[in-house]
C-alpha positions in Angstrom: 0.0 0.0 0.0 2.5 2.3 1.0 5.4 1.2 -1.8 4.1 4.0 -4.3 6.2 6.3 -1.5 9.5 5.0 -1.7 11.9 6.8 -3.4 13.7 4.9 -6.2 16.9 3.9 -4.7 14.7 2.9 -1.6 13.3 0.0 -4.4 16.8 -1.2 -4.7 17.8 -1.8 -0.9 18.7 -5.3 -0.5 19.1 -7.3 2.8 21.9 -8.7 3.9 21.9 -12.3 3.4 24.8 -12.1 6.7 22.7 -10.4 8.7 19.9 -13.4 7.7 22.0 -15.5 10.2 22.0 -13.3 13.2 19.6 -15.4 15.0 21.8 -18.3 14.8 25.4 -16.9 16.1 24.3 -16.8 19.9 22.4 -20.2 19.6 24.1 -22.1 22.2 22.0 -25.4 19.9 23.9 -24.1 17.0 27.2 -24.5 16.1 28.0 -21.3 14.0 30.2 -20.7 11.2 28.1 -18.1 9.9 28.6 -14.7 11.3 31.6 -12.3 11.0 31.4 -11.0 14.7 35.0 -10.7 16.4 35.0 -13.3 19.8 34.5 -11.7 23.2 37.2 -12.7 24.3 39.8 -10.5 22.1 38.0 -7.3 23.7 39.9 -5.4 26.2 36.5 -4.8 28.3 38.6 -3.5 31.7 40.8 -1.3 30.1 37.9 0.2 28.6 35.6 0.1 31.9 38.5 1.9 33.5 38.6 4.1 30.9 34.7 5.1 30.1 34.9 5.9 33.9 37.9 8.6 33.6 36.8 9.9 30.2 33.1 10.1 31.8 34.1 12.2 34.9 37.1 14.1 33.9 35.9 14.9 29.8 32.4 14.9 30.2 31.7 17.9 28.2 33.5 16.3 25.6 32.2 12.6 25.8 29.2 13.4 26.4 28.8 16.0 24.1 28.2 16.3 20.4 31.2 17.0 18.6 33.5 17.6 15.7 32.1 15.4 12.3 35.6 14.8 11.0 35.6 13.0 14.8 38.0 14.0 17.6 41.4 15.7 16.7 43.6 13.6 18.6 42.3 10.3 17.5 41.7 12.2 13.6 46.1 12.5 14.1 46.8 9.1 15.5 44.3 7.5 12.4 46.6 9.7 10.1 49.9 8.3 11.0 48.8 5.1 11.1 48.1 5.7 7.5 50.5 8.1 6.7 48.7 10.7 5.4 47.8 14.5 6.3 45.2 14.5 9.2 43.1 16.8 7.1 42.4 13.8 5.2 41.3 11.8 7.1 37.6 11.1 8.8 35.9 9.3 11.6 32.8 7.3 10.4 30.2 5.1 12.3 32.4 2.0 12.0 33.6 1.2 8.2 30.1 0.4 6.6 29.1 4.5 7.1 32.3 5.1 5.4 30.8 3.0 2.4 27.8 4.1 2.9 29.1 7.8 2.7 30.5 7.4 0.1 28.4 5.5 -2.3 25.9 8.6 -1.4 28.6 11.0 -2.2 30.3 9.5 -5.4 27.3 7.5 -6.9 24.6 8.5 -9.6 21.9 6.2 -10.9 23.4 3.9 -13.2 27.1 4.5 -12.3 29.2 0.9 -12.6 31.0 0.1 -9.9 33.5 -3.0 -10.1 33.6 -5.6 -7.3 35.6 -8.6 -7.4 34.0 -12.3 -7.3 33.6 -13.0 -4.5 32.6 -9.4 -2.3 31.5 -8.5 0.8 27.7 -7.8 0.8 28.0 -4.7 3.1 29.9 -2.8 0.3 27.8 -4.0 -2.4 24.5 -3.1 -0.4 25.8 0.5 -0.1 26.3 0.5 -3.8 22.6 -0.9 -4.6 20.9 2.0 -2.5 22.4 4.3 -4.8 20.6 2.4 -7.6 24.7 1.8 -9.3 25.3 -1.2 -11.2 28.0 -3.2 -10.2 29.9 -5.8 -12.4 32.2 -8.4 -11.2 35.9 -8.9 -12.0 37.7 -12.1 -11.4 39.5 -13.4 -8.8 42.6 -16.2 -8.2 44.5 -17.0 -5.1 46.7 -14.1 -5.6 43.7 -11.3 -6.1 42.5 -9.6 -8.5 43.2 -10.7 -12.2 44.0 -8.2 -13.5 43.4 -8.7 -17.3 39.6 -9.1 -16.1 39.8 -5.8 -14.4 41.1 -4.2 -17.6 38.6 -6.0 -20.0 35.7 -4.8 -17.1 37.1 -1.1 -17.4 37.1 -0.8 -20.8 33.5 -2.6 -21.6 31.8 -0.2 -18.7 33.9 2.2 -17.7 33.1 2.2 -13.8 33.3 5.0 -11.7 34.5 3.0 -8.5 36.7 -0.3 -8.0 35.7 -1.9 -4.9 38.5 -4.1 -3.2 39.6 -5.8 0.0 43.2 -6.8 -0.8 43.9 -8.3 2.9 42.4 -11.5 4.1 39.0 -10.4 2.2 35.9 -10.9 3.2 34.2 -13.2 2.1 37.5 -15.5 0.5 40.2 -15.0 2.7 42.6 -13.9 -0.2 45.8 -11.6 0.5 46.2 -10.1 -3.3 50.0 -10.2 -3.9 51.9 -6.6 -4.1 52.4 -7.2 -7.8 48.8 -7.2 -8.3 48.5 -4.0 -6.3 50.7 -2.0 -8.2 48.7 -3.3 -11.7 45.1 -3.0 -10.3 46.5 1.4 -9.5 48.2 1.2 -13.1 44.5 -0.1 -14.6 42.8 2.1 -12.3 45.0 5.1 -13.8 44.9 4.0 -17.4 41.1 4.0 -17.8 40.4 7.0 -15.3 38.4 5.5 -12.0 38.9 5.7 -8.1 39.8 3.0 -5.6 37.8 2.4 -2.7 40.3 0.0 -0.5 38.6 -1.9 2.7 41.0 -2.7 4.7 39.5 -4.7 8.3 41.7 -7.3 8.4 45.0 -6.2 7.4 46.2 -6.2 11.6 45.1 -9.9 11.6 48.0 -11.5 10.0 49.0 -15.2 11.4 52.0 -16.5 9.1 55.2 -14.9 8.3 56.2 -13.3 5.0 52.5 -11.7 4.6 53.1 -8.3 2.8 50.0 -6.0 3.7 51.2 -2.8 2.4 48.3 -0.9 0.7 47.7 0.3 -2.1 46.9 3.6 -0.9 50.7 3.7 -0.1 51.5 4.0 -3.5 48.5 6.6 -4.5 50.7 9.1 -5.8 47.8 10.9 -7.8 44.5 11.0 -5.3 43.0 8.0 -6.6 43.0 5.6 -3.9 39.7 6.0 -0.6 41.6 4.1 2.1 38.6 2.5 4.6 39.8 1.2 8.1 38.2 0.2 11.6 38.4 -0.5 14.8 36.2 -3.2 15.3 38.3 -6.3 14.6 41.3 -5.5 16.7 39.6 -3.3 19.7 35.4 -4.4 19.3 33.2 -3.5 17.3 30.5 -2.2 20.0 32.6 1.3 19.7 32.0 2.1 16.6 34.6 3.8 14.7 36.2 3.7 11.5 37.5 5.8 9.1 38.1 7.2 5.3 41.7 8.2 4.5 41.5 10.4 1.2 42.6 13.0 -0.3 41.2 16.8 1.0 38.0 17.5 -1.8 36.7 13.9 -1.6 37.0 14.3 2.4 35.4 17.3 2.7 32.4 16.2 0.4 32.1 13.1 2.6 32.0 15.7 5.9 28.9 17.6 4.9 27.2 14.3 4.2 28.0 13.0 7.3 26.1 16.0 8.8 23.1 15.5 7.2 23.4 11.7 8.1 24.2 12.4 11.9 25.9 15.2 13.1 29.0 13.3 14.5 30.2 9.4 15.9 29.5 8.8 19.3 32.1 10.9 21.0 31.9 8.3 24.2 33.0 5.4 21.8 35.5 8.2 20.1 37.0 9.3 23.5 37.7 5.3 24.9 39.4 4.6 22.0 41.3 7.7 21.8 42.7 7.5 25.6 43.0 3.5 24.7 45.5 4.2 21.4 47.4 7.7 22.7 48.4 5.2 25.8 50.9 3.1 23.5 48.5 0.0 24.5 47.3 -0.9 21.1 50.4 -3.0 19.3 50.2 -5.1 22.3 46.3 -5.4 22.2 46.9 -6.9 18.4 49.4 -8.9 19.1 47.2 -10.9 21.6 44.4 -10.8 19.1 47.0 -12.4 16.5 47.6 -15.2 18.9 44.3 -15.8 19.4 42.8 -16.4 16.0 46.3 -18.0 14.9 45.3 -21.0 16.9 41.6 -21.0 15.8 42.5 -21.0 12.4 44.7 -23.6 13.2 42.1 -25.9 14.3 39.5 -25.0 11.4 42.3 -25.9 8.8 43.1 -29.4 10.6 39.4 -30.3 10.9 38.4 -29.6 7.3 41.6 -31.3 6.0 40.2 -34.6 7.8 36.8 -34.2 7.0 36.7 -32.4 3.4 39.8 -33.5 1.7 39.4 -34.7 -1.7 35.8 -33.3 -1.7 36.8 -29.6 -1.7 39.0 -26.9 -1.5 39.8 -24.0 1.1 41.5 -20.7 1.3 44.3 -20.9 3.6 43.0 -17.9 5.8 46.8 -16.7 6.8 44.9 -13.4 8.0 41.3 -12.1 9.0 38.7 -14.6 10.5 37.2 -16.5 6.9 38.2 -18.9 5.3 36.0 -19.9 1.5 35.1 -23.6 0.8 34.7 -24.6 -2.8 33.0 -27.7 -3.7 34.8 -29.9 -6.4 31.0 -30.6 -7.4 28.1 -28.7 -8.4 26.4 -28.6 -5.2 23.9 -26.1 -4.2 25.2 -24.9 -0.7 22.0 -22.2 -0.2 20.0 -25.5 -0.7 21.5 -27.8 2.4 21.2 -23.9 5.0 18.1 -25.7 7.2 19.3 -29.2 7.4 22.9 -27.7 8.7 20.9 -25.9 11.3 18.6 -28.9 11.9 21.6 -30.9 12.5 22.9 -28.2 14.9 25.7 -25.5 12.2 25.1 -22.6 10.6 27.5 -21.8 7.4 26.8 -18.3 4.8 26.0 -19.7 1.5 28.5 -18.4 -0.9 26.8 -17.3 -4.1 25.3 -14.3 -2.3 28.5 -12.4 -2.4 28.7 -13.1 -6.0 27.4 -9.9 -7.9 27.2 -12.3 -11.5 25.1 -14.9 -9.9 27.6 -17.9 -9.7 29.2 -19.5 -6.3 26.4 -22.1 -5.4 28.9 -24.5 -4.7 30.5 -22.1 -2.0 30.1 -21.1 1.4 32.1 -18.5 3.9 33.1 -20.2 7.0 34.5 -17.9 9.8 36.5 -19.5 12.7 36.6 -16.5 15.2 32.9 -17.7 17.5 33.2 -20.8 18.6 36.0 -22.6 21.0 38.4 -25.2 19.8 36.6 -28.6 20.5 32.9 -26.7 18.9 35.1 -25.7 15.9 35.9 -29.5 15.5 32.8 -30.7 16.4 31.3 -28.0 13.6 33.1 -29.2 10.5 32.4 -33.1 11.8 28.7 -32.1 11.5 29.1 -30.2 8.0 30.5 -32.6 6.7 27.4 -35.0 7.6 25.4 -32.3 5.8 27.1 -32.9 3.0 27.3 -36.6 2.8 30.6 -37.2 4.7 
């Protein structure tokens, strides 16, 4: 009844078919694979207790105030050096999906293309769908993008926008080499379109020799929208990320941050401010390393025995996925209730496919459940699928 209201780009919102799975991840029944959500246990809850108490009586009138858009200049500084640009280019968002979400508003017209690889993550291509864009997918291989696809996709649509998550990605797992890097900015240049470059995993390295240096590190000409968080190495409850970009972009993406909401929580802003400008936070990822090194550990040994020979896996030497590819044709969307009915939840692959293939995937995601559950998990998977 009410449809004839929405606006157009309101009749192209698409759920998330992650968020789908939410009911499952606190299941204690359910064994789950599914959701991204960083573990608990990573989260330096007393150090921020202690903290959100000081910031609360000694800072009030800043923590519990409204305040700057760009975010808090301390924190805008320390978010700068980190990525070694000019703070003035730099900006605090509501976690990393405002930052998409900013600037698909900011960047995007009806109809634009915007390139995504195959597999993506379906919180950057939802961002793109609200502002009615069409996206088109360029191949991927273990080492990235390929980047003869990319080329062939830039010159057949000419997009506006390359979408990419060159560490650990979300959904496959993959760390694109730093060959590939430098050729995806060379394409990007040749044919004329920006670089947006998530990058939530790269601090969430377990194996040695694993070269995360960004692209936007070699951006010599403005071209390259650097996205980062918080949420995977301190918690995602505080929400804060950020855009690293050059000034006009930047300031474009400040005034529509106003009209979307003022400012970021300057409480969340303020704890993790005090938390990073205290020297704490190499050691805080360090212990995080440790801790998903040894989960992945375990998810690689228990699909070795249990899927060998039947499929193949990403090696997940970063992030918290890994992506399971069935040798066969098997529908993996199809077998979602009887994994729940028989006590695991999985994400279906082909939803993070923008060109309609990946039925025979799924995301798996080893950062919920403890060791002898993780085990127990795959055992029961691989009942689902005929083991």
């Amino acid at each position: 009844m009410l449809e004839k209201f929405f606006s157009k780009d309101a009749r192209n919102f698409r759920p998330s078919a992650i968020r789908a799975f939410a009911k499952w991840i606190n299941d204690p029944n359910v064994i789950s694979f599914a959701g991204g959500s960083p573990n608990p246990e990573t989260f330096p809850a007393e150090r921020f207790a202690e903290i959100a108490a000081r910031v609360l009586r000694e800072r009030r009138h800043i923590s519990l105030q409204y305040g700057p858009t760009r975010g808090l200049p301390r924190l805008c500084d320390f978010v700068a050096a980190r990525c070694a640009v000019q703070s003035n280019e730099v900006i605090l968002t509501t976690g990393s999906q405002q930052a998409l979400d900013l600037i698909a508003h900011t960047l995007l017209d009806a109809g634009d293309v915007v390139a995504v690889e195959l597999p993506t993550y379906i919180g950057g291509t939802s961002s793109f769908y609200a502002r009615s864009a069409k996206l088109v997918g360029v191949q991927q291989d273990d080492d990235g993008i390929v980047p003869e696809s990319l080329a062939e996709v830039a010159r057949e649509n000419r997009p506006k926008l390359l979408y990419v998550i060159p560490n650990f990605q979300n959904p496959s797992g993959r760390l694109m080499s730093q060959r590939r890097r430098d050729q995806v900015l060379e394409i990007a240049r040749e044919h004329d379109f920006l670089i947006i470059e998530d990058d939530p995993y790269g601090e969430l390295v377990y194996v040695g020799g694993a070269d995360t240096t960004s692209i936007k590190s070699r951006d010599h000409d403005g071209r390259v929208l650097y996205l980062g968080t918080f949420s995977k190495i301190l918690a995602p409850g505080v929400r804060c990320g950020w855009i690293a970009g050059p000034q006009e972009p930047v300031e474009k993406f400040e005034i529509a941050k106003q009209a979307a909401d003022l400012c970021s929580g300057m409480l969340d802003q303020s704890i993790i401010d005090e938390y990073c400008n205290s020297g704490e936070l190499p050691a805080q990822i360090e212990r995080v390393r440790v801790f998903y090194r040894q989960k992945r550990a375990v998810m690689l040994d228990a699909l070795e025995q249990h899927f060998s020979g039947r499929a193949q896996w990403t090696p997940a030497d970063g992030g918290l996925f890994t992506f399971l590819t069935f040798n066969d044709d098997i529908d993996t969307a199809a077998r979602v209730e009887r994994a729940v009915a028989n006590g695991v939840a999985y994400v279906p692959g082909a939803p993070f496919f923008v060109d309609g293939s990946g039925r025979n995937t799924m995301r798996l995601t080893f950062a919920k459940e403890p060791d002898e559950r993780l085990r127990e998990g795959v055992e029961r998977l691989a009942r689902v699928f005929g083991s």
